[in-house]
C-alpha positions as CSV (number, residue, x, y, z in Angstrom):
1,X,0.6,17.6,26.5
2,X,1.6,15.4,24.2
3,X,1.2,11.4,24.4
4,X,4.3,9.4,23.2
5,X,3.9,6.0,22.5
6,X,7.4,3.8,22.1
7,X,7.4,0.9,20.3
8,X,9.8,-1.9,22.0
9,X,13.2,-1.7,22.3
10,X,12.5,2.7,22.0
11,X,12.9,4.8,25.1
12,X,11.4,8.2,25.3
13,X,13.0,9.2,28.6
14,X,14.1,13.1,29.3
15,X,18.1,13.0,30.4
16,X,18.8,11.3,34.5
17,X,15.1,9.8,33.8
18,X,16.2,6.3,32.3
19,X,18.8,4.9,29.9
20,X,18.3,5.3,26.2
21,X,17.4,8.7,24.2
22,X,18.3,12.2,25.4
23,X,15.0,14.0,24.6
24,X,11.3,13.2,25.1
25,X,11.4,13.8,21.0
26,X,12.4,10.4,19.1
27,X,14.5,13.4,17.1
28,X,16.6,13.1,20.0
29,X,17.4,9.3,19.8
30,X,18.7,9.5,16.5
31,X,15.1,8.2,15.0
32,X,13.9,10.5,11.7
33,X,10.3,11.8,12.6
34,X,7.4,12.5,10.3
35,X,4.6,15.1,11.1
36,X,1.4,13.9,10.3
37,X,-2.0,15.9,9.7
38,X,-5.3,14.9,9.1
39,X,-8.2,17.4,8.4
40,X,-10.7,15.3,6.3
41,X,-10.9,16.9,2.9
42,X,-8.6,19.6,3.1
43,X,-5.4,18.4,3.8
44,X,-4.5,14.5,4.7
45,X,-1.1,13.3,5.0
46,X,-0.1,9.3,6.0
47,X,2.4,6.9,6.3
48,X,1.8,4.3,3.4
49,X,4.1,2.0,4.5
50,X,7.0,1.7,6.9
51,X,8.1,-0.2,10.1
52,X,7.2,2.7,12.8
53,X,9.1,2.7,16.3
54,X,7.7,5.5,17.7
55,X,4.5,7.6,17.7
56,X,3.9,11.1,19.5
57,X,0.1,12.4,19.4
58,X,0.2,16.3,19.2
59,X,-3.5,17.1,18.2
60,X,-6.6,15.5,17.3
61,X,-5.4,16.2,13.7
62,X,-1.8,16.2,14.1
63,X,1.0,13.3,15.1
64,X,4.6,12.3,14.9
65,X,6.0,9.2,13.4
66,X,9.9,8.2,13.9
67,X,11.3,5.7,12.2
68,X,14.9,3.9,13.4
69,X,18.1,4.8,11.2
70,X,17.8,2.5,7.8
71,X,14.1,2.0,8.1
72,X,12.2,2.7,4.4
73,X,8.8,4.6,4.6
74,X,6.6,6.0,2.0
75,X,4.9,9.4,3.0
76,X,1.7,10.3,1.2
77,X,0.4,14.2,1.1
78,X,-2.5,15.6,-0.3
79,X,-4.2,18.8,-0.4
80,X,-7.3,20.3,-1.5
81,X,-9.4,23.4,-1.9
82,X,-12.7,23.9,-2.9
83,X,-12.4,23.3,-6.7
84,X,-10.3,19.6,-5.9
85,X,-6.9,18.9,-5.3
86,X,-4.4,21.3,-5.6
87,X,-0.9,19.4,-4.6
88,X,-0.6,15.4,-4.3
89,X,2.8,14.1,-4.0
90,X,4.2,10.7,-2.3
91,X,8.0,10.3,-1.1
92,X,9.5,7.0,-0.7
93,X,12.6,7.5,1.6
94,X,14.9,5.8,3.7
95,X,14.9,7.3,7.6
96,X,18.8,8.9,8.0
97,X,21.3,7.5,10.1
98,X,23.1,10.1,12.6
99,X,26.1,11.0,10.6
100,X,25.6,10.2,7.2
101,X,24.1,12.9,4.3
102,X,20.5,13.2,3.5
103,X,18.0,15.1,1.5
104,X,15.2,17.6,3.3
105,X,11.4,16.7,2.8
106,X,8.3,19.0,4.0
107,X,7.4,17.7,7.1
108,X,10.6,15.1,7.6
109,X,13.3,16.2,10.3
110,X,15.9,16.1,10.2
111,X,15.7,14.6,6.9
112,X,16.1,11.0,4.5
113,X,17.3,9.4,1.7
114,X,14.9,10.4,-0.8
115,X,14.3,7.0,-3.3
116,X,11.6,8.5,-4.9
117,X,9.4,11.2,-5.2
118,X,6.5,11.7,-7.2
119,X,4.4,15.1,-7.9
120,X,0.4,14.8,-8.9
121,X,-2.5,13.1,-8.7
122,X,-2.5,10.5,-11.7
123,X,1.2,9.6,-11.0
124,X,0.5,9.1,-7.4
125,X,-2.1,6.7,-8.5
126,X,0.5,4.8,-10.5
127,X,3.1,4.6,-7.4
128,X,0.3,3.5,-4.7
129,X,-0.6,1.1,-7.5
130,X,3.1,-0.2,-7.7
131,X,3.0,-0.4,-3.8
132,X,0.0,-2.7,-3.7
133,X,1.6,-4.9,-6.8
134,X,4.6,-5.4,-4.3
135,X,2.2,-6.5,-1.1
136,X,0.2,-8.8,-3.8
137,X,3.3,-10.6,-4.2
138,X,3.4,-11.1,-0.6
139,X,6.4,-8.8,0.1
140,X,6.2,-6.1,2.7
141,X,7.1,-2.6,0.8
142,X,9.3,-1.6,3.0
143,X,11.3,-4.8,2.8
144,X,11.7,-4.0,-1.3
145,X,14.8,-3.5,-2.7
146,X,16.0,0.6,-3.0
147,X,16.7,0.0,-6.1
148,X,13.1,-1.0,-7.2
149,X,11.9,2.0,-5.5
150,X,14.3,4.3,-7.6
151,X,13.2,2.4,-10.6
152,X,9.5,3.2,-9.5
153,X,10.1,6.6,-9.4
154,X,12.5,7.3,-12.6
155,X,10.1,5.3,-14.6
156,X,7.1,7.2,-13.6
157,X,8.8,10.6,-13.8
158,X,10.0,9.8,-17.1
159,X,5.8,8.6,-18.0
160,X,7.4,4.9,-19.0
161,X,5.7,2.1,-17.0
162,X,8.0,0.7,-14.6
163,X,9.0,-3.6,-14.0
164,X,6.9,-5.4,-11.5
165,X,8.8,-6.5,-8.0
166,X,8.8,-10.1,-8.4
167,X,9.5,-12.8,-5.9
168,X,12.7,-13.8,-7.4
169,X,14.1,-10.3,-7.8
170,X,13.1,-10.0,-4.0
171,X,15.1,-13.4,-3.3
172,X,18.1,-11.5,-5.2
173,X,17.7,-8.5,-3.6
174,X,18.3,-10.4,0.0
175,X,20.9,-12.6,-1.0
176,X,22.9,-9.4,-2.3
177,X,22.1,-7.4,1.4
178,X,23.7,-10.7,2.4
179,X,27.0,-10.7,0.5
180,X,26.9,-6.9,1.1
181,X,27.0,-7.2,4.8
């Protein structure tokens, strides 16, 4: 059986067995979930970054992260055979509120706002590498603007190099959430 693990304010209870979600799947509560696997060397999929509320264990090699409605993530899959990789890709998306559209994604239910994906190995690289620029400036990733992810991922698709996430286009980005909301 599998062990769920809530993070605060997240309730995993089956219906007449508490207040809170409907299901003992996060799915249930409205939370988008992420199946993880992990089989060293063949096939290796992780959460790069994201603000996780809930965690299921299937398997030694398999899990479930959710992630509340709003919540960015970046999802990082690699696969390989015995020659080397054979499919690298990472999505940075935006976990889908009940109600509103969204894009599928391998492995994503129901789905997400897709900011950015990017397909191989070298281009990968580039997008971790604009992930850890982003921490180096002492901003949480997920806490980036959108719009800087999209940029990420146009500008590497396109094979231009993309603008650094700065602390002052961070302070913009916030004050514009702010007018926004």
């Amino acid at each position: 059986m599998p062990r769920a693990v809530a993070a605060p304010g997240v309730s995993l209870s089956r219906p007449g067995h508490g207040s809170g979600c409907v299901s003992a799947s996060p799915h249930g509560c409205g939370l988008t979930e992420v199946e993880l696997t992990w089989i060293e060397g063949r096939h290796e999929q992780w959460i790069r970054f994201g603000r996780v509320a809930a965690e299921r264990i299937l398997s030694r090699s398999t899990r479930v992260m959710a992630f509340r409605p709003g919540a960015v993530f970046g999802f990082v899959r690699w696969t390989s055979n015995d020659f080397g990789t054979i499919h690298s890709t990472i999505a940075i998306a935006i976990a889908m509120t009940p109600g509103e559209p969204f894009s599928t994604l391998p492995f994503v239910r129901p789905g997400a706002e897709i900011l950015a994906r990017i397909d191989g190995w070298p281009k990968v690289q580039q997008a971790l590498a604009a992930i850890n620029a982003v921490e180096a400036a002492g901003i949480e990733a997920c806490d980036a603007s959108p719009d800087h992810w999209r940029h990420v991922g146009n500008r590497l698709a396109a094979g231009l190099p993309f603008r650094p996430y700065s602390l002052d286009r961070h302070t913009a980005w916030l004050r514009r959430r702010a007018i926004e909301a």
